[in-house]
C-alpha positions as CSV (number, residue, x, y, z in Angstrom):
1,X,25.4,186.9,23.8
2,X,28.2,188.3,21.7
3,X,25.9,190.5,20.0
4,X,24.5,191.9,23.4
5,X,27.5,192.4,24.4
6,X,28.7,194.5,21.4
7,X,25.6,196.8,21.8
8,X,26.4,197.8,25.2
9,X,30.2,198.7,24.8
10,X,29.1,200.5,22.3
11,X,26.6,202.5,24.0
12,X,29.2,203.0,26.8
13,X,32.0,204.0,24.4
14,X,28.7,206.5,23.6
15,X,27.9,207.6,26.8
16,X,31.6,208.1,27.5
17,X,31.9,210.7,24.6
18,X,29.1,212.8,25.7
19,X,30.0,212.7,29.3
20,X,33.5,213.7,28.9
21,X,33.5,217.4,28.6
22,X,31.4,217.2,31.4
23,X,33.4,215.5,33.9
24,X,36.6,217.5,32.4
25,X,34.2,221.2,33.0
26,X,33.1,219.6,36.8
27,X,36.6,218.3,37.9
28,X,37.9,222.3,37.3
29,X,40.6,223.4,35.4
30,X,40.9,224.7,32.1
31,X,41.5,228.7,30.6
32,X,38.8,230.9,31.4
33,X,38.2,234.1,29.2
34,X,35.8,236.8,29.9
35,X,33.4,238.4,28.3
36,X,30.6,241.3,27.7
37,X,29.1,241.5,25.0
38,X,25.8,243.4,23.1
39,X,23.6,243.4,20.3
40,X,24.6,246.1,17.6
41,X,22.6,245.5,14.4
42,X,21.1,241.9,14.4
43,X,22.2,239.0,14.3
44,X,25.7,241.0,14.8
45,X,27.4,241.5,18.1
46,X,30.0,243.1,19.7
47,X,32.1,243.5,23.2
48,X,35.0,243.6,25.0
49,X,37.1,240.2,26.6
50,X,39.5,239.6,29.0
51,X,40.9,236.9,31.3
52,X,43.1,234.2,29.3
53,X,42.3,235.4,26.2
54,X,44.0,238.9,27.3
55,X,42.3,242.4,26.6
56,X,40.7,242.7,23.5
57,X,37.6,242.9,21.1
58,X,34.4,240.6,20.9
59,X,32.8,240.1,18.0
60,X,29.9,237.4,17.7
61,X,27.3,236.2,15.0
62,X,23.6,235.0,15.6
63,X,23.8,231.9,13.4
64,X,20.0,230.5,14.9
65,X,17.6,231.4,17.3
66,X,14.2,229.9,18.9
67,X,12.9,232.3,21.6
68,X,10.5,230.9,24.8
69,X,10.4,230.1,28.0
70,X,14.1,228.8,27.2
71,X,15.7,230.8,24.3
72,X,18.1,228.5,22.2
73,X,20.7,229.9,20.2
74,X,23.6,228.6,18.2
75,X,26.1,231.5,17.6
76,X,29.8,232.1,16.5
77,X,31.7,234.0,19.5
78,X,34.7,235.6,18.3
79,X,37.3,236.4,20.8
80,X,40.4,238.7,19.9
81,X,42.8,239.1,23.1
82,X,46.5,240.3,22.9
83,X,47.3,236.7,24.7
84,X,44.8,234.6,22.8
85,X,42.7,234.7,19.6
86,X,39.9,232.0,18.8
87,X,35.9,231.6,17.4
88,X,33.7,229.0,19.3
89,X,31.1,227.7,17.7
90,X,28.4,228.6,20.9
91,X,25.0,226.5,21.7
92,X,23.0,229.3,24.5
93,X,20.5,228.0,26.4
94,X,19.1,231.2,27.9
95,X,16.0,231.3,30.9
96,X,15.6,234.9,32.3
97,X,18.6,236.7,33.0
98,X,21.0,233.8,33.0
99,X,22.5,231.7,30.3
100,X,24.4,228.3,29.9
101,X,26.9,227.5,27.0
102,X,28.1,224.7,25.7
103,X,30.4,225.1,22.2
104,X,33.8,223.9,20.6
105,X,36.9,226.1,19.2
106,X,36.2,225.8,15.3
107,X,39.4,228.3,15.1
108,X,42.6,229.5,16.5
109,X,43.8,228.8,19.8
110,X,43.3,225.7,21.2
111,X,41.3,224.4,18.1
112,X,38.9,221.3,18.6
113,X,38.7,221.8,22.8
114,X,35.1,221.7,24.2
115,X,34.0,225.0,25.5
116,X,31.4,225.6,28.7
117,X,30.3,228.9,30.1
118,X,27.6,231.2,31.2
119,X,26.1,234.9,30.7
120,X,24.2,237.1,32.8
121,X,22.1,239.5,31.1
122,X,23.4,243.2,32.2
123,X,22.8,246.7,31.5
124,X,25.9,248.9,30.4
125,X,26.8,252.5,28.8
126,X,29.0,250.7,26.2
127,X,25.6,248.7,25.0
128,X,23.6,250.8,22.2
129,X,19.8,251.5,22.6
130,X,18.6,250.4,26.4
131,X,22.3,249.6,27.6
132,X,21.3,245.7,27.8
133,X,24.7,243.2,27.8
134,X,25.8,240.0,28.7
135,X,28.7,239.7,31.0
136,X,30.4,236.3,31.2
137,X,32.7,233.4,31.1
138,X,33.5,230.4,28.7
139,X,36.4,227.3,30.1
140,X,38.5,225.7,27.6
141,X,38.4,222.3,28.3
142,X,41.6,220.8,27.0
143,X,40.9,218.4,23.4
């Protein structure tokens, strides 16, 4: 009995961790930066951010990428704003046009929070080659 009993507090405990940042993201709150972003010479990015972060520069790294029907990508998003500077390390889940992403600040400010956002893929005259972008958003949680 003890034993079973053990097993599920710890599966709870569990469960607790992963839903965290995912009640914290539903219940609102948090800074949100902004974002657009393009490809310059692979796995390289670059872009522009705003929001909490303040105006700035983007700068991003393609660490890993599986393309399909869903496109997975782990990337480092670098965001330089005159308020705010930080680099999340970004898990992209990309169908079609639209993105989810899921990361953690691995630098800077607000070190350690849990990060959620999205992307819509754009076109825009600051992207090279056929103008294609991502405009978005990414919440700091709180740690």
């Amino acid at each position: 009995m003890n034993r079973s009993r053990a097993i599920l507090f710890g599966a709870a405990v569990a469960l607790a961790g992963i839903l965290a940042p995912v009640v914290a993201f539903a219940s609102g709150g948090g800074e949100v930066s902004t974002f657009t972003k393009w490809v310059t010479t692979p796995p390289n990015m670059a872009g522009i951010v705003g929001g909490a972060a303040g105006d700035g520069t983007y700068a991003g790294e393609v660490l890993m990428m599986t393309t399909g029907p869903t496109t997975v990508i782990e990337a480092l998003y670098h965001f330089k704003g005159a308020a705010h500077s930080f680099t999340v390390l970004m898990h992209v889940e990309q169908t079609g046009l639209k993105a989810v992403l899921t990361g953690v600040v691995t630098e800077g400010w607000m070190k350690g929070s849990p990060v959620k956002g999205e992307f819509t893929q754009i076109t825009s005259p600051k992207a090279p080659g056929d103008g294609t972008a991502y405009q978005g958003t990414v919440t700091m949680l709180g740690s």
